[in-house]
C-alpha positions as CSV (number, residue, x, y, z in Angstrom):
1,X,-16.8,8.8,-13.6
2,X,-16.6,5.8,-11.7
3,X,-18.9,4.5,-9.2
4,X,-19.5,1.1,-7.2
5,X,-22.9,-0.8,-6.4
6,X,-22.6,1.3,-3.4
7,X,-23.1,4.7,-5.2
8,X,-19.3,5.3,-3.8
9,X,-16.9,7.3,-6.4
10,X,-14.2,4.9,-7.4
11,X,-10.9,7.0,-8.6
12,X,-7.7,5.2,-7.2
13,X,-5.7,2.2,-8.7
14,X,-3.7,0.1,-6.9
15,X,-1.4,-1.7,-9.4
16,X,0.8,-4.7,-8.3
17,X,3.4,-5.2,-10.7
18,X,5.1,-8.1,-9.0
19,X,4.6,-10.5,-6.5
20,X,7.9,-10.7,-5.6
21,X,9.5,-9.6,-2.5
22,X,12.7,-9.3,-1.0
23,X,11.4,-9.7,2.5
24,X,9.6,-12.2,4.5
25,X,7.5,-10.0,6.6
26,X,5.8,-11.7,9.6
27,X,2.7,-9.8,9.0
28,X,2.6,-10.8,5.3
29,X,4.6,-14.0,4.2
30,X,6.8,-15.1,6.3
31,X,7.0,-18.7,4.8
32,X,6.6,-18.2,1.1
33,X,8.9,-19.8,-0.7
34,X,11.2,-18.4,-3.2
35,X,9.0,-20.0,-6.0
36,X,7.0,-17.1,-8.0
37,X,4.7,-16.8,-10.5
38,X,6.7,-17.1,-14.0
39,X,7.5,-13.8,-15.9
40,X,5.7,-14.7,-19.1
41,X,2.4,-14.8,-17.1
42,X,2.7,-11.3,-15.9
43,X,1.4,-8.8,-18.0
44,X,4.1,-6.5,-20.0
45,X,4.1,-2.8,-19.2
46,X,2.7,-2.0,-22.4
47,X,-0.5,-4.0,-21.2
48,X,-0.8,-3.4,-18.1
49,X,-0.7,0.6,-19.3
50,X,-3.4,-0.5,-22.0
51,X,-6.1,-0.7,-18.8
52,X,-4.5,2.1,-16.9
53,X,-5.1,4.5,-19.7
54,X,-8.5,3.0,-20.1
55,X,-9.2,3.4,-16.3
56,X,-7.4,7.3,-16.4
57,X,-10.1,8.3,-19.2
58,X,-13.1,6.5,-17.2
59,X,-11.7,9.2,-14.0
60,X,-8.9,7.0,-11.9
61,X,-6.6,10.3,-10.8
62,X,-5.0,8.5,-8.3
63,X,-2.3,5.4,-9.4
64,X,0.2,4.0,-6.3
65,X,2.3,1.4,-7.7
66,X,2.5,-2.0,-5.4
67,X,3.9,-5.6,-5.3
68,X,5.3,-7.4,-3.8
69,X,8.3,-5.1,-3.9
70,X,7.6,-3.2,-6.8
71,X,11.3,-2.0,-7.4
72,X,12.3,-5.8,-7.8
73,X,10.5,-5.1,-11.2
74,X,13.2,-3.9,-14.2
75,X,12.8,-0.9,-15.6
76,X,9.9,0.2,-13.1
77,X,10.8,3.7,-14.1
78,X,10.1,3.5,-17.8
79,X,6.4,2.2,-16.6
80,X,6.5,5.4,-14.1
81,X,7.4,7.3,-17.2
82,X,4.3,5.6,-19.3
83,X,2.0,6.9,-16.7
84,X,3.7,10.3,-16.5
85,X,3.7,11.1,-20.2
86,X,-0.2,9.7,-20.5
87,X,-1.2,12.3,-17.9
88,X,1.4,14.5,-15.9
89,X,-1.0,15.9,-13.7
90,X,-2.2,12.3,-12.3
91,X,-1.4,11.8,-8.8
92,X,1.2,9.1,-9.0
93,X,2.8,7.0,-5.9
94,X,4.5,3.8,-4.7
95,X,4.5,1.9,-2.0
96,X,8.0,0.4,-1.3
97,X,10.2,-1.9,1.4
98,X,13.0,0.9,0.5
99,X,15.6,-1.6,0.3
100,X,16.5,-0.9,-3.3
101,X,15.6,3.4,-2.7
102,X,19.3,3.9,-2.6
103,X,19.6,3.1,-6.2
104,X,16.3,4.0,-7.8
105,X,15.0,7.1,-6.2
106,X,16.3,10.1,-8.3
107,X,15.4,7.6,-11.4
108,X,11.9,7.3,-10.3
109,X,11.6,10.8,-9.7
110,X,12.7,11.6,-12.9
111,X,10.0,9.7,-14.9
112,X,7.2,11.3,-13.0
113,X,7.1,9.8,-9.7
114,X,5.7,12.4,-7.2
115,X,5.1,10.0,-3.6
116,X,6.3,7.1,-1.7
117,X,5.3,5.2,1.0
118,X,7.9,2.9,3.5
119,X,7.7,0.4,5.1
120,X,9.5,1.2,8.5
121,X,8.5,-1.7,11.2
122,X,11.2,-1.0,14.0
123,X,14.6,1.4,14.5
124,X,16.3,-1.3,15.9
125,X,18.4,-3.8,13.6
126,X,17.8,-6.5,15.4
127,X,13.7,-6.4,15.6
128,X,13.8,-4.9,12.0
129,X,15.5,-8.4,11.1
130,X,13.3,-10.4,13.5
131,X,9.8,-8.8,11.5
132,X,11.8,-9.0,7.6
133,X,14.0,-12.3,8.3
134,X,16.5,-10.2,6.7
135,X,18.8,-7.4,8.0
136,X,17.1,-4.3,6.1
137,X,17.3,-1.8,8.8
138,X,20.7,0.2,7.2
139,X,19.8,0.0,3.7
140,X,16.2,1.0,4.1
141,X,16.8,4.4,6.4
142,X,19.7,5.0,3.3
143,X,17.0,4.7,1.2
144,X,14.4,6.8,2.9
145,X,17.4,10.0,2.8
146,X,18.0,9.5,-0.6
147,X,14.5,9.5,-1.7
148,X,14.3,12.7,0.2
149,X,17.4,14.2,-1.5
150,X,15.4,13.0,-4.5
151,X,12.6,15.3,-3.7
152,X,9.8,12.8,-3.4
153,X,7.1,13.0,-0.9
154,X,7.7,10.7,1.9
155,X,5.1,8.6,4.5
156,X,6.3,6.3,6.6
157,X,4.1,2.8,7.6
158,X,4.4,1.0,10.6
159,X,2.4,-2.1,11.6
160,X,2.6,-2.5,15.3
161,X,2.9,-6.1,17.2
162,X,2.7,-6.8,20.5
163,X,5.7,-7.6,21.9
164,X,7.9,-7.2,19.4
165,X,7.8,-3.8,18.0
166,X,5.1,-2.2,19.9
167,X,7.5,-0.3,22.5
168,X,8.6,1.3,19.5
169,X,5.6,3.5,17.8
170,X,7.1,6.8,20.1
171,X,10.2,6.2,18.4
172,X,9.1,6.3,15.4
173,X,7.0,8.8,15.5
174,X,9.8,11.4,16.8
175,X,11.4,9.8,14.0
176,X,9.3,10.6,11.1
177,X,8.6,14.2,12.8
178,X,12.4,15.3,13.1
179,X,12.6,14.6,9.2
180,X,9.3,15.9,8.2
181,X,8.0,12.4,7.4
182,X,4.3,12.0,8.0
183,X,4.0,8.7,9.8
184,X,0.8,6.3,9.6
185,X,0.3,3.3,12.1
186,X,-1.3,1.0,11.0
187,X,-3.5,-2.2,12.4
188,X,-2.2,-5.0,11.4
189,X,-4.9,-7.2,9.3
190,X,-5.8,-10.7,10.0
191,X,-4.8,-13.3,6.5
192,X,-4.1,-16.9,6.3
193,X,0.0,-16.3,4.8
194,X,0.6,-14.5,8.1
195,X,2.5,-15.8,10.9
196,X,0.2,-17.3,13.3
197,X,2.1,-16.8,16.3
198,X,2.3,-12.7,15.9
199,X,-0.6,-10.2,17.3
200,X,-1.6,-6.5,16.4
201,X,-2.6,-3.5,18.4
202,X,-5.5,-1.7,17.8
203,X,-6.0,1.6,16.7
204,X,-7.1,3.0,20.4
205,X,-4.2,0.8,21.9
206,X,-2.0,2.8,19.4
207,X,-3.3,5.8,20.2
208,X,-3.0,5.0,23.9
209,X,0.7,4.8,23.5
210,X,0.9,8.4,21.9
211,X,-1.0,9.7,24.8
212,X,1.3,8.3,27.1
213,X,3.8,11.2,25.8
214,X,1.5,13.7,24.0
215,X,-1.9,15.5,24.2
216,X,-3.4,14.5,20.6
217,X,-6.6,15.9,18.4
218,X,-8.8,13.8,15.9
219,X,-8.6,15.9,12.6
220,X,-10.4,13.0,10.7
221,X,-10.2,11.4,7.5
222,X,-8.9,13.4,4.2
223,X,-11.4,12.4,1.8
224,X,-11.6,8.6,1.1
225,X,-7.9,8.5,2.2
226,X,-7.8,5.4,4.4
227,X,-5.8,6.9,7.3
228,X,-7.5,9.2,10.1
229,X,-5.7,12.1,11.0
230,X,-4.6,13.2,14.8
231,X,-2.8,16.2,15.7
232,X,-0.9,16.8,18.7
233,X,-1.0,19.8,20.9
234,X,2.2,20.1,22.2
235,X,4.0,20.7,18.8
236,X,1.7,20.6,16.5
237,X,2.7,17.4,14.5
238,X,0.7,15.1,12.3
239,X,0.1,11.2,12.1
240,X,-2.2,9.0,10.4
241,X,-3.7,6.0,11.8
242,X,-5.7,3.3,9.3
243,X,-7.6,1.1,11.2
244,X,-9.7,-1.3,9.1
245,X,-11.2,-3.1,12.2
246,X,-13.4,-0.1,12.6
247,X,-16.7,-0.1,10.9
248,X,-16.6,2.8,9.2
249,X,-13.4,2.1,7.5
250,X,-15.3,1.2,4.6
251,X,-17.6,3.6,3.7
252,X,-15.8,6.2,1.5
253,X,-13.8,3.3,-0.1
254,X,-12.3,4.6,-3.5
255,X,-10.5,1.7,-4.4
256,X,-9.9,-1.0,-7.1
257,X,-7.0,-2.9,-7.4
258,X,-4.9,-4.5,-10.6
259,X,-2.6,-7.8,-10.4
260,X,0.6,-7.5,-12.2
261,X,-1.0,-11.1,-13.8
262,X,-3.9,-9.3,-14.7
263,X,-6.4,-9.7,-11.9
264,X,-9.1,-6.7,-11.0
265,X,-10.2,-6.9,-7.6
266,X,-12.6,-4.9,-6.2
267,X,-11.6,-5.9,-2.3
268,X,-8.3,-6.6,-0.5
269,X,-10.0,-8.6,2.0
270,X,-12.0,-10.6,0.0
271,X,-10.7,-13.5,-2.8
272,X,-13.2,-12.3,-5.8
273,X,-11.4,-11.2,-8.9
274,X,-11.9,-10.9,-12.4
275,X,-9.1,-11.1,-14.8
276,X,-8.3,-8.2,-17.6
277,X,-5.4,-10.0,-19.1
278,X,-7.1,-11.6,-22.3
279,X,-8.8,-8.3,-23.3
280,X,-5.9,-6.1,-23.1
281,X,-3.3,-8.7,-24.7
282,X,-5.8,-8.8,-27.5
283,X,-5.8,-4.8,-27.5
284,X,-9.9,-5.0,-27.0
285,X,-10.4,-2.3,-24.7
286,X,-13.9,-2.7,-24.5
287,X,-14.0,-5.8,-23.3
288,X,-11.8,-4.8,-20.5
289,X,-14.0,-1.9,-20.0
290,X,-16.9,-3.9,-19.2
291,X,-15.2,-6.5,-16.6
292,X,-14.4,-3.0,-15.6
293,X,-17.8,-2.2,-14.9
294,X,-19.0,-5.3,-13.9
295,X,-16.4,-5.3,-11.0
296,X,-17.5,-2.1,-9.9
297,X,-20.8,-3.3,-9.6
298,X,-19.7,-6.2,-8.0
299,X,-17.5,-4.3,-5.5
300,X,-18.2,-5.4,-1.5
301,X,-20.1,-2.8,1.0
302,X,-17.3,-3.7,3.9
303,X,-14.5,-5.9,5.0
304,X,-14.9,-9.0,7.5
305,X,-12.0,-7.7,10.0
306,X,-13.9,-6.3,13.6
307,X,-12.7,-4.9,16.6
308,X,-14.6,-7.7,18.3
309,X,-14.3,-11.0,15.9
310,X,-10.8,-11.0,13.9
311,X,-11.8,-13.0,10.6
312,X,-8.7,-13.2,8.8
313,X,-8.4,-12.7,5.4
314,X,-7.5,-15.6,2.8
315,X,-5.8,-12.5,0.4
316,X,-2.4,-12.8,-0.3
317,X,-1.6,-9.0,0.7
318,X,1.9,-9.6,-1.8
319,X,-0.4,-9.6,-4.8
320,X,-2.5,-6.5,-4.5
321,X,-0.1,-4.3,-2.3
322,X,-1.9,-4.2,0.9
């Protein structure tokens, strides 16, 4: 078993196996140039799946695949297949633009994928371009139907902004409920790569949209999930909201996270990282073991982000995932 300084149980892995993206979200990178860390510094699959079998044996049960975009990655599903094989019971998920879904959703849920998450900002193709700087909007709902004809389970993410997307979270959510889709909202977090001139809502101000419409119910958190679950009265439906401006957002944090160049980090808010990359392209497992541990140990109580004082973040959210 795996625990932090903290005494907290650490067994989910976030692994980012590219930072590439096909997007230019205004929440995440929206001036990034198309210049990327070269391939031969990522790590291969084969040692990247060195420290995830090491992690699975230490008690991760919980892998979600990240990038970037993570289906920009070739052969992503062989890798989903690696995981799979090593333990079929391990709860296995990705977190995805759904741009490329059309093409690669019945092959990812044939090597062992069981969950997704999407990306899903606004309904409307124009706003959906504004927040991407790319028109996504047709390909991504495509996507989100085929993964469903593919059988995998489905949330759908939205980051609200004011003023350009926020008159939307309604729609949205009588989206994801006609279809069966749990929906999270989620605040959007403070960094440096962000646009400056774009603003979030807050998880009340969320929630005060909802109300406008419905009669809702706090349910709580499930687990060390992230998201806080609501319930509303009128037809029973239910939504997640993460809000990591709230102080107790921290406290039941299960989570480490894996750059696809080899990078553990203990925090997505905060820059400390220690790299694997050596040890596993060497094949010495115990040495990867203990920056393991050490990161674990070294693993932050709480984030900086407030619902008072918005610190941003100096992360690059398109190298751990979000």
């Amino acid at each position: 078993m795996l625990i932090d300084g903290h005494g907290r149980r650490v067994n989910y892995l976030r692994v980012s196996v590219t930072e590439r993206c096909n997007f230019r979200c205004q929440y995440c990178m929206p001036e990034k140039p198309f210049s990327w860390v070269p391939q031969e510094n990522l790590l291969s699959f084969e040692d990247l799946f060195k420290f995830i079998r090491l992690a699975i044996d230490e008690g991760i049960d919980k892998i979600r695949l990240t990038g970037g975009e993570p289906l920009l990655r070739q052969d992503l599903d062989r890798f989903v297949a690696m995981i799979h094989d090593y333990k079929p019971d391990i709860d296995l998920a990705l977190t995805t633009n759904g741009y490329l879904l059309p093409e690669t959703a019945q092959k990812l849920r044939d090597a062992g994928l069981k969950r997704i998450n999407v990306s899903l900002d606004s309904l409307k193709p124009a706003v959906a371009a504004r927040i991407a700087q790319k028109n996504v909007l047709g390909k991504v709902l495509d996507g989100i139907d085929r993964a469903q004809e593919a059988g995998l389970g489905i949330k759908i993410n939205m980051v609200p902004l004011k003023g350009i997307n926020d008159d939307e979270i309604l729609d949205l959510l009588e989206f994801s409920r006609e279809r069966g889709i749990k929906i999270r909202f989620i605040e959007y977090m403070e960094n440096s790569h962000a646009s400056e001139e774009i603003r979030g809502l807050y998880g009340k101000e969320i929630l005060d949209r909802i109300k406008e419409r419905y009669t809702i119910h706090r349910l709580g958190r499930e687990g060390a999930s992230p998201a806080f679950n609501y319930r509303i009265e009128e037809n029973g439906y239910e939504f997640g909201l993460i809000d990591p401006h709230k102080h107790d957002f921290c406290e039941s944090c299960n989570r480490i996270r894996l750059t696809a160049e080899g990078h553990l980090i203990p925090c997505l808010y905060f820059d400390e990282a220690q790299s694997i990359a050596e040890a596993v392209r060497a094949g010495d497992v115990d040495a990867a073991a203990q920056i393991l541990g050490e990161v674990l140990r070294n693993k932050p109580k709480e984030n900086r982000w407030s619902e008072t004082e918005n610190e941003g973040s100096n992360r690059a959210f398109y190298e751990t995932g979000g």
